[in-house]
N, C-alpha and C positions, 0 to 999 in steps of 0.2 A: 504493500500500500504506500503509494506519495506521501512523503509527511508533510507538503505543502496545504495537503486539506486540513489539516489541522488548526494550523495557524491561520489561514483565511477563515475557514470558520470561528474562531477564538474570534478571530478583527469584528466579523460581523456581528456575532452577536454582542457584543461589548459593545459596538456603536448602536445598535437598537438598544440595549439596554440605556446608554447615556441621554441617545434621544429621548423615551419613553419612561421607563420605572423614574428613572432621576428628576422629572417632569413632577410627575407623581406625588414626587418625595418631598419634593418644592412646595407643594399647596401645604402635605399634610404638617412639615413641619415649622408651615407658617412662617418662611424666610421673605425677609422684608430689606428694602436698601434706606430704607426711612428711617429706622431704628440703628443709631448712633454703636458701635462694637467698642468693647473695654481697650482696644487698640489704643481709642482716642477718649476714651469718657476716664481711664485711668491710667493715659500714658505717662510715664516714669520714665526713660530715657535706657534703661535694662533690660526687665521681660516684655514690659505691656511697649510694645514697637511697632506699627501699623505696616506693611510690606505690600510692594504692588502683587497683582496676583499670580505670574508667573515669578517671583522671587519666594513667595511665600509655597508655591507650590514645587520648585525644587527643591525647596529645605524640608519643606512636608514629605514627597519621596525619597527622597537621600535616608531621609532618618526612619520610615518602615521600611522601606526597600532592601535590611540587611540579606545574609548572608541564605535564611533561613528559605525566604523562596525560591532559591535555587538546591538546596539542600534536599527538601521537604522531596516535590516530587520526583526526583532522581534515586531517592531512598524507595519509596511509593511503587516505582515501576513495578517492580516483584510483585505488585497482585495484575500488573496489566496494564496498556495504558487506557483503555475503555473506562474505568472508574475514576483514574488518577484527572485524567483529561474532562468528563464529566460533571466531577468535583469542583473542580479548579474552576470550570466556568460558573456553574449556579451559585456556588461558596459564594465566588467572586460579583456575582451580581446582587444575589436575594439577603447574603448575608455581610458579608466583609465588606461591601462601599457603602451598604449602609448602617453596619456598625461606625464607620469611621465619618461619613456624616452625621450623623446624630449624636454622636462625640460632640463634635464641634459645634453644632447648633447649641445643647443642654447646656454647652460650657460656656458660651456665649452669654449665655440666659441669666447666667450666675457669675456674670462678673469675670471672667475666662477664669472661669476655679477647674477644680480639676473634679473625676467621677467622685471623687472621695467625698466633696463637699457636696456634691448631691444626693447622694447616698446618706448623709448626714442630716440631710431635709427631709427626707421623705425615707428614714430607717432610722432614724435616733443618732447619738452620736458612737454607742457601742458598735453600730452596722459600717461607721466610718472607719472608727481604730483598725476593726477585723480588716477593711477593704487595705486600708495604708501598710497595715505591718505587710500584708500580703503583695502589697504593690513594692514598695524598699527591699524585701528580701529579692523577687524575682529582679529588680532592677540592678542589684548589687550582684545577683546572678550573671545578668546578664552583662554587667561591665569587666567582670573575671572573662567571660567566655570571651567577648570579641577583644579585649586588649590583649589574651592567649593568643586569640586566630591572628590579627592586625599584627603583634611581635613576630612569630612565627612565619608569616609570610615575610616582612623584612629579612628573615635571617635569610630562607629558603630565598628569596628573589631582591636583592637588595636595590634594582630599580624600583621598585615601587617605594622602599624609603625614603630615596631621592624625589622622584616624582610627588608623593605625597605632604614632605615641607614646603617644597616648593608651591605646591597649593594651595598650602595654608599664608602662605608670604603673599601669593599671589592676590587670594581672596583680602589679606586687610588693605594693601595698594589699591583693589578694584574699590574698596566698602568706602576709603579714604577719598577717592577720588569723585565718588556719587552724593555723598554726605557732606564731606568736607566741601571741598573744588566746585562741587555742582554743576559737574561736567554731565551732558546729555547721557540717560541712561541705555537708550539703544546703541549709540555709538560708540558706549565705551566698552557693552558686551560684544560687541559685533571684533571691538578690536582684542578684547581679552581672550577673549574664546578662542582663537587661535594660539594666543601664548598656551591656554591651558593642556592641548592637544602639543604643544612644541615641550613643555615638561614634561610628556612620554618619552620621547627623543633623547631629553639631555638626560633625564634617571638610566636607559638604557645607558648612553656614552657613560656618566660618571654614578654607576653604581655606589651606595652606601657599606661601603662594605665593614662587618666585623669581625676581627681575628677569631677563629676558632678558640682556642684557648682562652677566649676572654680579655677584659680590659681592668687593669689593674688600677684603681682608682690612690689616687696619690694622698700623704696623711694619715691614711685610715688603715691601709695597707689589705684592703678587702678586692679581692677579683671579681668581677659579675661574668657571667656568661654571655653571649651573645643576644641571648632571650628573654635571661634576665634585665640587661642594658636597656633592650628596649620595653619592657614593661616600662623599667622605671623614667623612662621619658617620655613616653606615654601619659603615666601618672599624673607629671608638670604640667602635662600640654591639658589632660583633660581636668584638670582643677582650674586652670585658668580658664579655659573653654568654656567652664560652664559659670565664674563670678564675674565676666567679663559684658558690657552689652548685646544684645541679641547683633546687633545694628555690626557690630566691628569685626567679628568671624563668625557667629554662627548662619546668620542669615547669605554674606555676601560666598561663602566656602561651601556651603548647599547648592544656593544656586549656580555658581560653577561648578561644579564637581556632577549636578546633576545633567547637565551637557553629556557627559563622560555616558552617564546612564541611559539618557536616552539613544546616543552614539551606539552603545553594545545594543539595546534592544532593535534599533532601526536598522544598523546592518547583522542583525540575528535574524529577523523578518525577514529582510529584502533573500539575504543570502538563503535563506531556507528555501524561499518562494523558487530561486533563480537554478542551487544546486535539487532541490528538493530530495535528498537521501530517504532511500528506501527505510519504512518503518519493519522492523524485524525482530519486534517482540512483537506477543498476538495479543490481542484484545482485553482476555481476562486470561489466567495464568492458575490460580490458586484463591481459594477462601482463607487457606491459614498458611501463613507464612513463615517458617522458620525465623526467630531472633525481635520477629516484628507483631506477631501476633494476626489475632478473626481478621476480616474486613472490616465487619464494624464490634467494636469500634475505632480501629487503629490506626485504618487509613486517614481518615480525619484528621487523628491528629499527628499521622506524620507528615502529614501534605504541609498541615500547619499553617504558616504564614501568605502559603501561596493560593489559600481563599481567606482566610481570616484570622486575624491577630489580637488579642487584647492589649501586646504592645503599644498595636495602632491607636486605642483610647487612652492610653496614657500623653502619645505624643499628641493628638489631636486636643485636648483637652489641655495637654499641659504647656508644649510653647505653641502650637499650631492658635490656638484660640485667642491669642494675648498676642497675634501679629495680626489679623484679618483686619482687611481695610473694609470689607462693607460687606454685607451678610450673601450677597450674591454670590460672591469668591469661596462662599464652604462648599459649591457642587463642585466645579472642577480640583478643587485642593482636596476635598474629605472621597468624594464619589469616583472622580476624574483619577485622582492618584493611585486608587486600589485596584483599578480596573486596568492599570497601566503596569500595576505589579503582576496581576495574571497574566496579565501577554506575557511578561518576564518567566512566571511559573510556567507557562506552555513553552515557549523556548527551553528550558531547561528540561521539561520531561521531552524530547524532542531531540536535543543532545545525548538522551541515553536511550532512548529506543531505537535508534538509527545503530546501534549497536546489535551485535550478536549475544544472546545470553551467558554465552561462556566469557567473552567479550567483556560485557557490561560484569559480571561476577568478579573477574580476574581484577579486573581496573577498580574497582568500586570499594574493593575490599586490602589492595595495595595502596593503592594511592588517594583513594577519598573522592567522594562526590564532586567538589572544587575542580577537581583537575578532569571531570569526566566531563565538567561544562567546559572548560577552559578550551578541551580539545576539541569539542565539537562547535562553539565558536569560530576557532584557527580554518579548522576545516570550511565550514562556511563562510567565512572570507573569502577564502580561496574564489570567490564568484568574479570580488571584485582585482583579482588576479592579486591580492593582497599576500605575502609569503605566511608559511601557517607560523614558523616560527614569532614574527611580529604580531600577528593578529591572537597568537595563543599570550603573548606578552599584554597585550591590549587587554584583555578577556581577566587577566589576573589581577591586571591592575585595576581594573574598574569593580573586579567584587572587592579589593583593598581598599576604595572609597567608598561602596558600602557599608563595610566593616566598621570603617572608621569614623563617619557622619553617624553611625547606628550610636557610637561607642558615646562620643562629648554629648550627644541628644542624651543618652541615658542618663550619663551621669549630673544632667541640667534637671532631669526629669524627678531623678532619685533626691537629689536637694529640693527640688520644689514638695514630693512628696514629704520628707522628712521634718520639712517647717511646717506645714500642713498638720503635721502628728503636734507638733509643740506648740501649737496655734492655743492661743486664751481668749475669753471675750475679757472685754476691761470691764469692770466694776462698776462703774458710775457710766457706763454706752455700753449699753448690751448688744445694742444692730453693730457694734465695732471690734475689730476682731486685732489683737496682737502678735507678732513673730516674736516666741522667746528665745528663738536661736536664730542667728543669724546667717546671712548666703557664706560666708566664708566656713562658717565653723559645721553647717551640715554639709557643704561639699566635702570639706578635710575629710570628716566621718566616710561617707559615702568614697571617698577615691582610699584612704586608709582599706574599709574592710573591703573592697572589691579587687585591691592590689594585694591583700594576704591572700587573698582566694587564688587571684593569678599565681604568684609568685609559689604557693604550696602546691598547686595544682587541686586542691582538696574540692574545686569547683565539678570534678569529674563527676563525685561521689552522689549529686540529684541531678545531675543531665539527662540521664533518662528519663525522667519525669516531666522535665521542661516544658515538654510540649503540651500535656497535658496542663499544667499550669496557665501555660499561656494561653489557651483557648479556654479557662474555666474564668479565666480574668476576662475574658470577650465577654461572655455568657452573661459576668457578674455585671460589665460595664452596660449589653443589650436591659439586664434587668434596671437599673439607673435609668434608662432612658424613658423604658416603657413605664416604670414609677414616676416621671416628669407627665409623659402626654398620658397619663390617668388622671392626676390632679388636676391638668389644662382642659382636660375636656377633650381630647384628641384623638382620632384614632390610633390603640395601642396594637393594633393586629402585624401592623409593618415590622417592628420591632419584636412581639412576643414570640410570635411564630420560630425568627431565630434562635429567641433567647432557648424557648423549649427544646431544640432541637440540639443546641450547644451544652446546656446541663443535662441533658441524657447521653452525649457523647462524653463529654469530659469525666460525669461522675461513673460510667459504666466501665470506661476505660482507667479511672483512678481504681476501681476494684478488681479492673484485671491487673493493674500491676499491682495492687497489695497481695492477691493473693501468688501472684507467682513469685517476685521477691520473698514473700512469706513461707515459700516453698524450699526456693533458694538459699536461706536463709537457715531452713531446717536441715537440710542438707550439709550444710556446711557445717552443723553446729556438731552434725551424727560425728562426720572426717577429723572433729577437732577431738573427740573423746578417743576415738582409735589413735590419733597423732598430730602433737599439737607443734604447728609451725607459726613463725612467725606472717607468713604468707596467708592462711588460715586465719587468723585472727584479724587481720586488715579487712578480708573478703567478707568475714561475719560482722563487722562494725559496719561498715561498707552498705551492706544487706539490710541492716536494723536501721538506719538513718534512713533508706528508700521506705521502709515499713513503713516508719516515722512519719517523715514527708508526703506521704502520699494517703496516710489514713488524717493529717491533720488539713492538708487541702481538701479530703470531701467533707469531714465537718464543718470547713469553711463554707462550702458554695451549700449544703444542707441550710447550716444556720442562717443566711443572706435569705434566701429562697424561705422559712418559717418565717422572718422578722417582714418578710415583703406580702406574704398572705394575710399576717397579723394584721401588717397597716390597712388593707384592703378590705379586711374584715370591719376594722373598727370605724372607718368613711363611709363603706355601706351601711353599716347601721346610723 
């Protein structure tokens, strides 16, 4: 089978979706350009930043658009691409752009607060705590995991370290030059945008390179590793990254960097269209998959990001809302963005079905998912007589701008959750609310525990869970929503319908991993009484934390789901 049908089909139905459901979504959830956004009713010159709408919506993609939807369905294949591909589309329409619109509308609503604060309205402030402790840990998760992947790519490929300062150098000269100088903003992208494409070039020529053996730090007389190193420069970059103005790197480094992205997607398209490589994995393949589990509920959430993300309400809610310039710009930024990460998700499953099974097994399980997209990018280059070697260098370095907008978004995101926790009303103004901790000292927090995670590696130890996390945080943020357009009077059905469908996958699938870790876990415990190794004893700790983890997330989305019927009961009466 052509795998060019794919992808055209993926196009069209996404454009009838944008034209149509998005329309829809417009009346119901009563977006108006009359009504003034916290951009400008509480701009502060830091978070609350107004953005025109193709600036706000780079930075909106850059920052959900990691790693994961390319990951997700690459992983996925193994039951087929008939579901994986399926998925990805309806996810991607009925459920994921409009989770990530209706983010951004609620938070809008509420002063660009974040789901926490709404959840807070309409669930008490207990139903808040639960949502935040739960939103900070995955977010500190999630800054170990990609400053892991982001280091590790530099060591493996040291152009993209290169290319990647230079971006960020790039982005504050472009941000300087728009803010400051008031130089025309089309004609200063039109000329940067080629520099940012000419830092692919010079990271190849002068790669970043570091000694193997490591770099001996003077003084102290402490070596770091290659990996190490760059965690910890990492570290610098995203502490500043995130107590710095939206206006100075995060906004102007999005929007460049998201060039890069639509660059991979648009010649991932064209090239698919023009090579169209034969699809050669079959349709459906298996119900139960070794390592990954049923179909449902696992394909779900291994697909994960590339129909729908709870990540995505965090960022939508947390800088996305607090830059909109006028309420019209939440369809193409919240709707418009997700739909543009599914095209992403079908190029990726596309890259691996064009493969042979023995093929995709051997590569998948040596080298990693990354490298199975990376190559079948190179390869479809090749249309534009592009060499695969360059175009496979292209393809890495732009999931390393994922990586890396995912990483400073996060850790802006995890600060704003954590003052959020520490928030008081004042005494004598109860409608007025205080920060008892402030931007520097909850970033410190937040880049401190998410670089012990890196640096131990001990981030390994709930990855498996991840996904399920992340989509239970969807589920939780659809329920936020659907708790706003109940009290407005709104249609709640656009919203519920997902939510129901997300808390039966997340918590069905939180039971299949308690109980197989629970399995796993007995197992191990049998091996340790026959002979006790030090190896043994990691695996059984290892084992007991996923128990942990994964039986205190379903009492989570339980308890949210009881406090939200409560509230509905007690209004109905």
């Amino acid at each position: 089978m052509n795998s060019s049908f794919l992808i055209i089909a993926g196009l069209i139905f996404f454009i009838l979706a944008y034209r149509f459901y998005a329309k829809k979504l417009y009346k119901v959830f009563g977006i108006n350009n009359s009504k003034p956004t916290p951009a400008h009713t509480m701009a502060d010159g830091v978070d609350y930043c107004s953005a025109r709408m193709p600036v706000l919506l780079g930075h909106h993609f850059s920052s959900i658009a990691g790693a994961a939807p390319i990951i997700g369905p690459i992983v996925a294949v193994a039951y087929g691409w008939g579901p994986v591909f399926i998925w990805i589309v309806l996810g991607s329409i009925f459920l994921g752009a409009v989770h990530d619109l209706s983010s951004i509308i609620v938070s809008i609503r509420h002063s660009g607060r974040s789901i926490g604060e709404v959840i807070e309205k309409y669930l008490g402030r207990s139903g808040k705590i639960l949502f935040l402790i739960f939103c900070i840990s995955t977010l500190i998760l999630i800054i170990a995991v990609f400053m892991a992947v982001v280091a590790k790519t530099f060591v493996a490929a040291p152009a993209t370290a290169t290319s990647s300062f230079l971006y960020i150098l790039l982005a504050i000269i472009f941000s300087l030059c728009i803010n400051k100088l008031r130089f025309s903003f089309k004609w200063t992208t039109i000329v940067f945008v080629p520099i940012l494409f000419f830092c692919i070039w010079l990271g190849v020529q002068f790669p970043f390179t570091i000694p193997q053996d490591g770099l001996l730090i003077p003084g102290i007389n402490i070596s770091l590793s290659p990996n190490n190193f760059w965690v910890c420069i990492l570290l610098v970059y995203i502490f500043v990254a995130s107590v710095t103005p939206v206006w100075i790197l995060l906004q102007p480094r999005d929007f460049l960097s998201s060039f890069l992205l639509y660059a991979l997607i648009a010649s991932g398209v064209i090239g698919i269209i023009f090579v169209h490589p034969t699809i050669q994995t079959p349709v459906f393949t298996e119900f139960n998959v070794e390592k990954i589990g049923t179909l449902f509920p696992m394909l779900f959430v291994t697909v994960a990001c590339g129909a729908i993300s709870g990540f995505h309400s965090i960022v939508a809610s947390g800088t996305t809302a607090k830059q909109l310039n006028q309420e019209n710009d939440a369809v193409p930024v919240g709707y418009g963005a997700m739909l543009i990460e599914g095209l992403l998700a079908i190029i990726a499953l596309i890259t691996a079905v064009k493969l042979s099974k023995p093929e995709y097994l051997q590569m998948l399980q040596t080298k990693g998912p990354i490298e199975v997209f990376a190559q079948g990018i190179g390869s479809c280059l090749s249309a534009f007589h592009i060499p695969f070697k360059l175009g496979h260098i292209f393809a890495t370095l732009a999931v390393s701008a994922f990586a890396l907008t995912t990483l400073d978004t996060g850790t802006r995101l995890c600060r704003f959750c954590l003052q959020e926790l520490f928030t008081s009303k004042e005494k004598n103004l109860p409608d007025k609310k205080k920060k008892t901790i402030d931007r520097y000292s909850a970033t410190l927090i937040c880049v401190i525990a998410g670089g012990m995670l890196a640096l131990s590696g001990e981030w390994k130890t709930i990855w498996p869970i991840f996904g399920s996390a992340n989509q239970l945080l969807a589920a939780v943020a659809l329920l936020a929503v659907s708790m706003w357009l109940y009290h407005t009077g709104r249609n709640i059905w656009y919203t519920v319908v997902p939510m129901i469908f997300m808390f039966m996958v997340t918590l069905s699938a939180l039971v299949v991993s308690f109980f197989e870790n629970y399995n796993d876990a007995r197992e191990i415990y049998e091996q340790i009484q026959i002979q006790k190794t030090e190896a043994l004893e990691y695996a059984f700790m290892t084992e007991c934390v996923l128990v942990i983890t994964t039986a205190l997330l379903f009492v989570l989305g339980i308890g949210l789901l009881i406090l939200a019927i409560k509230t509905i009961r007690k209004k109905s009466w």
